[in-house]
N, C-alpha and C positions, 0 to 999 in steps of 0.2 A: 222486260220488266212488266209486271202487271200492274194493270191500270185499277184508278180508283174509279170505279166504272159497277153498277150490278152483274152478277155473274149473266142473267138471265138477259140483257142487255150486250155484252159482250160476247155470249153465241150467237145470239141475230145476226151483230155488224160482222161477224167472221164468216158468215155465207155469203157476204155479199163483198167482201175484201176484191179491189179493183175492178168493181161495175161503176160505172156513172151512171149519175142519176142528174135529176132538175132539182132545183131548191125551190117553193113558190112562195118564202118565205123569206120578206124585204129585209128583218129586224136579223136575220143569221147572216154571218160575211162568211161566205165559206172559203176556204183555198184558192189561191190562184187558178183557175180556169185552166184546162188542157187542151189546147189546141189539135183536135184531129181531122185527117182529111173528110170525113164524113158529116159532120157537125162544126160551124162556125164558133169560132170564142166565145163570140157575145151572147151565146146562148144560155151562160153559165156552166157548163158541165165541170164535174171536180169526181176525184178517186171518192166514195164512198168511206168516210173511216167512222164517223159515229154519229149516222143515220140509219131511219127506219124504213121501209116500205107502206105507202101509204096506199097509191094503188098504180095499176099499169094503164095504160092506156095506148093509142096506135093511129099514128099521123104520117101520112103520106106512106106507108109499109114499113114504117119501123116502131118499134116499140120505145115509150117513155113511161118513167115509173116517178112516179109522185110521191116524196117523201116528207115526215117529220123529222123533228131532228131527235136525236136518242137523248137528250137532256131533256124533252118534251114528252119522254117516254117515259121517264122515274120521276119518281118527286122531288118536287124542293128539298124536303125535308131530309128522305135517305142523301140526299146529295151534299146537304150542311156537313149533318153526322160525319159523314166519310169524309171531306175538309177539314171538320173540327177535333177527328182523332187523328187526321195527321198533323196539325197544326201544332195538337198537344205534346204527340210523341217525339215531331221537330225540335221544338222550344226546351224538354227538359233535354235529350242527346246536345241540344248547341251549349246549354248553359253550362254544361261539364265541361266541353270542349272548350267555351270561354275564357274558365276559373281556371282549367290545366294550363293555355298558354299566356294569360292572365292571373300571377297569383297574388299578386302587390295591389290588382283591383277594389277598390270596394264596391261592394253589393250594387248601392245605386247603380254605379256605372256601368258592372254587366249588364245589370237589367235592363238600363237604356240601349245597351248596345245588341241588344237579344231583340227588343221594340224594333229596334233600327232593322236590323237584318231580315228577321218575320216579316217587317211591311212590303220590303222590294220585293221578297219570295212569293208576297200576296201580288204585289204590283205584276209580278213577272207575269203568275198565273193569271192575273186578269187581263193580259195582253194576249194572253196565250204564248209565249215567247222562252216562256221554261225549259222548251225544249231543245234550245239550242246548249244549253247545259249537255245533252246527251254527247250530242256530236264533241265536244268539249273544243271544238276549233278556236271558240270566241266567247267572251264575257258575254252577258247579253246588256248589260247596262256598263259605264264606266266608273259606276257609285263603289263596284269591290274588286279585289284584284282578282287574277288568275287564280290565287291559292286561295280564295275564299270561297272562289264560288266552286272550287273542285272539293274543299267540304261540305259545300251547302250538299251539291250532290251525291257525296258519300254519303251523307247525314240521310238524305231523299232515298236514298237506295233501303238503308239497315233498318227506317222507319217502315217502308214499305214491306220490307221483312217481317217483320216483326208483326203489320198488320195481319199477313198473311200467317204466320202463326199464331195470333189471336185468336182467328176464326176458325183455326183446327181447334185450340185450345178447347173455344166454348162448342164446338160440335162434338169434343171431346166428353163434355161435362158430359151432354145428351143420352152419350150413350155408357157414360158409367150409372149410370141411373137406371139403365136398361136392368129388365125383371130379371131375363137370360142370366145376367154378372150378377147379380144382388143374388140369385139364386147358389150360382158358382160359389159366389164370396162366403154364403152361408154355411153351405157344405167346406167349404175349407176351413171356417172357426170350429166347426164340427171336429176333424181329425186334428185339429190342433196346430193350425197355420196362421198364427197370427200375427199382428205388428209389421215391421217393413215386409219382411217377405210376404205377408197377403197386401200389401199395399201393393208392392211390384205385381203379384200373381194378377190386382185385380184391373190397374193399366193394362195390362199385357189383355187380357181377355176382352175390356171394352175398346182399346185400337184393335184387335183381329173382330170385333163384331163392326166397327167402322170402315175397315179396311171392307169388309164384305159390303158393305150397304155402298159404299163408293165405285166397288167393282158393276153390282148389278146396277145401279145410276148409271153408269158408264152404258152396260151394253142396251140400257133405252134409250140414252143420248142418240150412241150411235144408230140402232134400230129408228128414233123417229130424222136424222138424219140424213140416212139410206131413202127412206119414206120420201121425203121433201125435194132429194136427189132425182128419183125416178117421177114422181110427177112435176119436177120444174125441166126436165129434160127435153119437154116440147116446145118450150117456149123459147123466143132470142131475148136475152134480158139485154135492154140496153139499147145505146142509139151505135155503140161499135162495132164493127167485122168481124165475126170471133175469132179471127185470123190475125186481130190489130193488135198488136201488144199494147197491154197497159201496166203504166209501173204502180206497182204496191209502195203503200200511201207508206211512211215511216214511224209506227206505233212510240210513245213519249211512256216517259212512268208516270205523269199528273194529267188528268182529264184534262183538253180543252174549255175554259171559261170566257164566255164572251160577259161582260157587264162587272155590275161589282158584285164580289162573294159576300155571301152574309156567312159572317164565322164569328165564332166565341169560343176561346180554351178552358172550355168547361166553365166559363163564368168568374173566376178564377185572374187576380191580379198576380202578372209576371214576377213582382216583386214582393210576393207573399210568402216567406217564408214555409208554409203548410205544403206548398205547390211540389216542393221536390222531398220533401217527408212521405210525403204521399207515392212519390214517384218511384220513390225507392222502397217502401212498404209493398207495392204493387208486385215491383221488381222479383224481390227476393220471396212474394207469397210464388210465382209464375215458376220461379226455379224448383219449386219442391212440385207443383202439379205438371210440370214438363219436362220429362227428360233433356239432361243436357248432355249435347252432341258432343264424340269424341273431336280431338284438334285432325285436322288434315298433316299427314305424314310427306313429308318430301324430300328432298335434296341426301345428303350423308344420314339421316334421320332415317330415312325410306331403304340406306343399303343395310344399315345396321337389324332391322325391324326382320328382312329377309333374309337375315344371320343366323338371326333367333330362331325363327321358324322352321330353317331349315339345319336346325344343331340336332344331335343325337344326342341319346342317355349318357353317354361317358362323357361326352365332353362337358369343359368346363364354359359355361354359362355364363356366371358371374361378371368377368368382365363387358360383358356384352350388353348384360342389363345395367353396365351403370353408367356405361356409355350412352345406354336410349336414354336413361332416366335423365341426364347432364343435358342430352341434344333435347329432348323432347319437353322436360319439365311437365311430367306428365300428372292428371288430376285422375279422382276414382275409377271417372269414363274410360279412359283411353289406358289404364291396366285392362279393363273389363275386354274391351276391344280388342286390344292385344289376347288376352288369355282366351278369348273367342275364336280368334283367328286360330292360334294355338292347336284347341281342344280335336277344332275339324280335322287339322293337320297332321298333327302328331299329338295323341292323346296320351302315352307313356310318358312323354317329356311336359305334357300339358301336370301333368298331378306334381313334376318335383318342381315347377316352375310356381306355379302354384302357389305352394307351400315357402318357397321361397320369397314371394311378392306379400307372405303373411306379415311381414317382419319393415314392410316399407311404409314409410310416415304416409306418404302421396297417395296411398292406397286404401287407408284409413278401414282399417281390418275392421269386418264387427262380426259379429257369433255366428251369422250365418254364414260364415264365409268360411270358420270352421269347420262347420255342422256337413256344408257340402261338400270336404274333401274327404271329411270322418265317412261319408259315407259310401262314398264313390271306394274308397280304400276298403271298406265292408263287404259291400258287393263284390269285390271280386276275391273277398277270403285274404285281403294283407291284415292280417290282423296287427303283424307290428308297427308296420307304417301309421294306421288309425291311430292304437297306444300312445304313437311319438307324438301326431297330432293335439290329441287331447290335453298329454304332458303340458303341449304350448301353450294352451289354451286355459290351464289351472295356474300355468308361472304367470301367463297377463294380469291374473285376476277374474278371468271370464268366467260364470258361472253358466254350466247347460239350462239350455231352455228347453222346453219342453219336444221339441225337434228335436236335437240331438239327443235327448234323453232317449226317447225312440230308437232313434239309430244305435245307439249303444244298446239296448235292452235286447235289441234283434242281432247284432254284432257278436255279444258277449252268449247269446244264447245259441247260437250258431257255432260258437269256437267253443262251448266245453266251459265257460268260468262262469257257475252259480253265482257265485261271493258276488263279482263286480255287476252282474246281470241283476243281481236282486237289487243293490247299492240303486243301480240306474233305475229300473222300476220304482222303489221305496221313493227316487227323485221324483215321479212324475206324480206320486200320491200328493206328495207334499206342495205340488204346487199345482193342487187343485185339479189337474187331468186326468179325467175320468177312463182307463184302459178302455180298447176296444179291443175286437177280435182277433187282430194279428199281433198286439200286446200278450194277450191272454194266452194266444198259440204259442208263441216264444218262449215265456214265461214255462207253461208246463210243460213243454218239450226239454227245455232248460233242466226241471226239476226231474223228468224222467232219465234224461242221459246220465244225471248225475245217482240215478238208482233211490230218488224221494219221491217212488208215486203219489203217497199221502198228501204231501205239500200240492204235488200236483192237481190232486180231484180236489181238496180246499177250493184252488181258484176255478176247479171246472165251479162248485159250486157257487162259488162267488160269479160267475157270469150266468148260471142260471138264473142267481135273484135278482139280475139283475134285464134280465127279458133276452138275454144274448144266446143263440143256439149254438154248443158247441158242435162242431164237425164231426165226422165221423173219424176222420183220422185222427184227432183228438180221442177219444174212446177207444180205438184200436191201439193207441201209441201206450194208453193207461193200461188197456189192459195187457198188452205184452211185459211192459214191466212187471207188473204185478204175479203175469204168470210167471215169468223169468226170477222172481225172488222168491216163487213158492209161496203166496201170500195168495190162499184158496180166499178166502173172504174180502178182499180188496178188488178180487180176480168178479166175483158172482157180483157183488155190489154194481160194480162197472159193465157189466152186462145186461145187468137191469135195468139200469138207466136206461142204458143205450135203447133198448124194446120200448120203456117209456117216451122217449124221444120220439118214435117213429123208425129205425133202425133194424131193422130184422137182422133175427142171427144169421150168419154167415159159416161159412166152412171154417174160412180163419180165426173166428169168432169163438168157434164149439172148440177146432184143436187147442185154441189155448187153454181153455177151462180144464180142459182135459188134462195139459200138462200142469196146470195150473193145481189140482190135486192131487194129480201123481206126484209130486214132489214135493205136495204137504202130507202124503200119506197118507190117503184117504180115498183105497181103487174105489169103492162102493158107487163116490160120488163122481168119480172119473168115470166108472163102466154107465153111468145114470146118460150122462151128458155125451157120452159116445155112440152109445143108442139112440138117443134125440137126435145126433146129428144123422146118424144113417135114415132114421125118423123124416127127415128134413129133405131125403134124397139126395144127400150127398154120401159119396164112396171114400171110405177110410185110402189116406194114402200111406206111405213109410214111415212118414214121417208121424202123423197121430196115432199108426198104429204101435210105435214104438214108447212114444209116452203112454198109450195104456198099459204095455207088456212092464213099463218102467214104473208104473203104476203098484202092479200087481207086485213086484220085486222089493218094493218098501216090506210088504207084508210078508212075502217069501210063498207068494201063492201059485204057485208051479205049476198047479194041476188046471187053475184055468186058465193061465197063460196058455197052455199048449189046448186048451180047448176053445178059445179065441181063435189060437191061429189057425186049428184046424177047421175052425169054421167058416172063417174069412177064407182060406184057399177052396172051399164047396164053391165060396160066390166068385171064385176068378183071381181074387187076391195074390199075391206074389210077393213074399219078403224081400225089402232091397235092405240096403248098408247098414243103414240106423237100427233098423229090427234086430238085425244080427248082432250087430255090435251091443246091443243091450242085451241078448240071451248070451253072450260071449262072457258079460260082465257077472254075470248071475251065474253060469255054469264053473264060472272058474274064482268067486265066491265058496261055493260049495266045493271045491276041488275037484271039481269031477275033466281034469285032465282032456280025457280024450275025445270027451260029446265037445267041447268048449274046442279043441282043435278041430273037430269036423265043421263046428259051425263058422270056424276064421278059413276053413278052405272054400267054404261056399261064399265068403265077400273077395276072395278071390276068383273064382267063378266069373264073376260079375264084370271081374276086368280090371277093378280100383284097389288101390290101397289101402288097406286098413287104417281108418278113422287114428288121430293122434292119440284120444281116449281109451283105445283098443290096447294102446302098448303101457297104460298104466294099471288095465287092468290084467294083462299078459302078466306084465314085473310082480304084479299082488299076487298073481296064482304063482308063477315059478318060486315067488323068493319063499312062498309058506308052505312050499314041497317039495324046497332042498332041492332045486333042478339049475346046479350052481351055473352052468354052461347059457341055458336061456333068460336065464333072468339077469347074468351081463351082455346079452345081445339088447335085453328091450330095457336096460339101464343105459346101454349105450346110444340108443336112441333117443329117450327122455333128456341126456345130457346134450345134446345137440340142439335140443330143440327148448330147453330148460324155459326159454321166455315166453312160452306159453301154458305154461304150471301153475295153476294158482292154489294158494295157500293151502287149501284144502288138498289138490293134489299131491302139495311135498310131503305133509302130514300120510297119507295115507302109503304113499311110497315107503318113507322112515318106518313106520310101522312095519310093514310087511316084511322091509330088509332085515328088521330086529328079531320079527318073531320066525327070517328063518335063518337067522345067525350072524349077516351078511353087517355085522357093527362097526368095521373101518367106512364102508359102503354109507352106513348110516346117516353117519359124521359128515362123510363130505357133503352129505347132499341137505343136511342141517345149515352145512358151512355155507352152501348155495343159496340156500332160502331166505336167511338170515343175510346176502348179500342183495338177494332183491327186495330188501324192505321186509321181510314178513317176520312175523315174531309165531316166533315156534311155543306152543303150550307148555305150561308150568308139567303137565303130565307125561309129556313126550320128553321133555327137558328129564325131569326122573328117572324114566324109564331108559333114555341112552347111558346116564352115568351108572345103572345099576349092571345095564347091557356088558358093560364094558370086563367087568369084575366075573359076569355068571353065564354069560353066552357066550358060545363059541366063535372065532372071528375067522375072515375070510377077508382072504385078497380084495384091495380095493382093484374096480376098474383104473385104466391104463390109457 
């Protein structure tokens, strides 16, 4: 048990724990004298327990050391203090203990009987005699019984406790105060951490900077030490043999008091009312600035706990937890504890246990306890697990705070759902949180999957006015949409930017543009931009060279299609898949049969299959050249492959099958279309029912 003793005083007397020493000081009675062969009784020698070195000295060849005593080494004053908060913390713990096995009492009477008890304990201590409390063999007085004074000493123990959490407490303060954590804390109101969870976040940071400052205290303790070790190693401290054994002195929990204590409980009459209002105001402010400990686990408690831990996802659980719940009567701490222990263990079974502890009274759920399974369930892409979460958390009542709103804005824009990703955002407008940059990313990434680049460069520029740089990948991800929906002007806009930024164009950067007009139909500015990029010293690949050719193809400009390609091949150039497959589409537009099969036997060449694309523009050429035989081979392929035909595709199939007779063919692949969601034109709809009456009909595929 530690003593009420200064710290700085209580390292001293521990180097010198079973040396003797002289007393030259009449008014100190020290211990019984130990008689060794070397030294007479009467000399006074005693174990060393809370004495100082005064000095050494050397008589007849042995050394003696000259001490004060370590009460003569602190002050009065610190020495009250530290009586008079035990004193106080004794008095309010007895008075409860009073009132509990005393309830028929009235007031006076505890109070007298509180007086009564506090005096002997004062008695005790000024006899020095307290400590036979430790040994607990015997009463030291026969004023209480045996069970009174094994509380008094419980009481002495939890007060002593408590001391000692005290002065973490307020060393605590010291270092929440610290610039370090104030800085921490501030950047975490910053992103948006506020309330308990930065309350916890900002403990957590000022005990790991006290933890630190205790560690390196530590290794100067030991350093000076080591110090004190190596230079007292020449000396014989003492008048013993250092061969003689000496027994270590028996350390007590209350300082030795010779005379009378001067104490006061704070000034404060025992029987005041105010005295335990205060005590318990005190109490319950300590519980919210110090964590409280989980319960210690043990006995049938302790088998059940390593049940849990070590259960698998299938099993059934449930009984398990309400077995601990029943044995344990567990508080917030000691779920926490438990689901800690858990997480390390078994982290799969840690999320459904989790989720399951959300629903327990003892556990005293509150949103962030939500917000960190939503997320954990995010991170690893459960999108429905999270859903079911959040569900729980709208049936409680719980409304997202600004956390969780996060997590979902970054959830919801990660799995593909605008709708509930803008809902989550539009939350975080409204309750005053300003997006930042990985809001912002989400958000138009969100806007781009779902094919809204517009919406999307809205909020790039809402983070420009706001001093925020978007990223590059940001810019790339706009501009690929925008080339992707053939939107040449949303495409060049976003390019521009980008160079304003700081951003130089890129090879990735120019192919899009590139495709980017070619598919608004505009080679002019596509052949501009594919020049700048060679400009740039970069080398056209297959793939940009095939949106220029695709380019050229809108306009049906043939002549320098092939004067492209032929110039590209002077500089080393080679056409792969994509190339071809776009002259493939184009030659067999114009029906020219047999250029369009030499150019499908050169992507075979190559080793690869013909692009899926290739076999729709194949069915367009054979079905509008009456080549009844091939155009049910690459019909029979398209039907195989049907789930990747979009709208536009079916359409231009129908068409082709119509205008080259092929109208049972037509129908079904209407009836197809029309199965995947897509709604067939008011003019394709006409033209099949006229098909029907004036076109010639042909066996459907089989």
């Amino acid at each position: 048990m530690k003593q009420l003793m200064s710290k700085r005083t209580m390292e001293k007397l521990s180097k010198l724990k079973g040396t003797q020493i002289i007393c030259q000081y009449p008014h100190f009675h020290p211990r019984p004298p130990i008689a060794t062969s070397s030294v007479p009784p009467k000399c006074g020698f005693f174990p060393i327990h809370n004495a100082a070195i005064r000095k050494i000295e050397c008589w007849g060849g042995k050394r003696f050391i000259h001490t004060d005593t370590a009460e003569e080494m602190i002050s009065e004053s610190e020495d009250d203090a530290t009586m008079n908060e035990f004193l106080s913390r004794f008095t309010w713990i007895m008075r409860g203990k009073l009132m509990e096995v005393y309830p028929d009492f009235e007031k006076k009477t505890i109070d007298g009987m509180l007086l009564f008890i506090v005096g002997k304990v004062v008695s005790e201590l000024e006899k020095g005699g307290f400590d036979q409390i430790v040994g607990g063999s015997s009463s030291p007085s026969g004023d209480f019984s045996e069970d009174l004074w094994k509380t008094v000493w419980e009481v002495s123990n939890v007060v002593l406790e408590d001391m000692e959490k005290a002065k973490r407490k307020e060393k605590m303060k010291n270092f929440l105060q610290d610039e370090q954590v104030k800085e921490m804390c501030r950047f975490a109101g910053e992103v948006g951490i506020r309330g308990d969870m930065l309350r916890e976040y900002r403990f957590k940071w000022a005990r790991e900077k006290m933890e630190e400052s205790e560690f390196y205290q530590s290794l100067e303790r030991f350093k000076e030490e080591e110090q004190k070790a190596q230079q007292g190693s020449s000396y014989c401290i003492g008048a013993v043999e250092q061969d003689s054994p000496v027994e270590d002195p028996k350390l007590v929990a209350l300082p030795k008091r010779h005379g009378k204590i001067n104490y006061k409980i704070y000034g404060l009459d025992l029987s005041d009312s105010k005295w335990s209002q205060v005590a318990d105001k005190i109490h319950e402010a300590e519980k919210i600035i110090w964590p409280q400990e989980p319960k210690q686990i043990d006995g049938k408690c302790k088998i059940v706990t390593e049940k849990i831990l070590s259960s698998q996802e299938e099993d059934d659980y449930s009984p398990l937890i309400a077995e601990w719940v029943q044995l344990l009567q567990p508080s917030r701490v000691d779920w926490i504890n438990l689901l800690d222990r858990l997480k390390n263990r078994n982290p799969s079974l840690y999320l459904k246990i989790a989720e399951h502890v959300l629903g327990e009274e003892s556990f005293q759920t509150n949103i962030r306890d939500y917000s960190k399974l939503i997320d954990a369930h995010a991170r690893d892409n459960r999108l429905e697990d999270a859903k079911r979460i959040i569900k729980k958390m709208s049936e409680n009542g719980i409304v997202p705070d600004i956390l969780t709103s996060t997590t979902m804005v970054h959830m919801y824009s990660k799995a593909g759902d605008l709708d509930r990703a803008k809902s989550a955002f539009e939350s975080l407008r409204t309750q005053g949180f300003l997006p930042d940059m990985g809001i912002y990313n989400s958000m138009i990434l969100a806007y781009v999957n779902a094919g809204d680049p517009k919406k999307g460069e809205s909020l790039m520029k809402e983070m420009e006015l706001r001093n925020i740089k978007p990223s590059r990948e940001i810019y790339m991800a706009l501009l690929r949409s925008f080339s992707q929906h053939g939107d040449a002007n949303g495409a060049q806009r976003i390019a521009t930017t980008m160079q304003f930024s700081g951003f130089q164009p890129t090879f990735e950067s120019c192919t899009l543009l590139v495709e980017a007009f070619g598919k608004a139909g505009d080679p002019d500015q596509a052949r501009q931009n594919f020049d700048y990029m060679i400009k740039l010293g970069h080398k056209p690949d297959d793939r940009c060279t095939a949106s220029m050719i695709a380019a050229y193809e809108k306009k049906n400009l043939l002549d320098k299609a092939l004067n492209l390609l032929m110039d590209l091949e002077k500089d080393g150039f080679e056409p792969g898949v994509a190339t071809y497959s776009v002259l493939v589409d184009w030659l067999g537009k114009m029906q020219l049969i047999d250029e369009a099969e030499q150019v499908l036997d050169k992507i075979a060449e190559q080793g690869e299959a013909p692009p899926f694309k290739v076999h729709i523009s194949l069915c367009d050429m054979y079905a509008r050249a009456n080549v009844e035989k091939k155009t049910l081979q690459s019909l029979g392929v398209l039907e195989a492959k049907q789930k990747q035909l979009g709208p536009e595709d079916f359409e231009r199939i129908i068409w082709s099958l119509i205008a080259g007779g092929f109208v049972q063919d037509a129908q079904k692949f209407q009836g197809l279309m029309e199965a995947r969601g897509f709604t067939v034109s008011e003019q394709l709809q006409v033209t099949l029912m006229a098909s029907q009456t004036f076109l010639r009909r042909r066996p459907s595929v089989r």
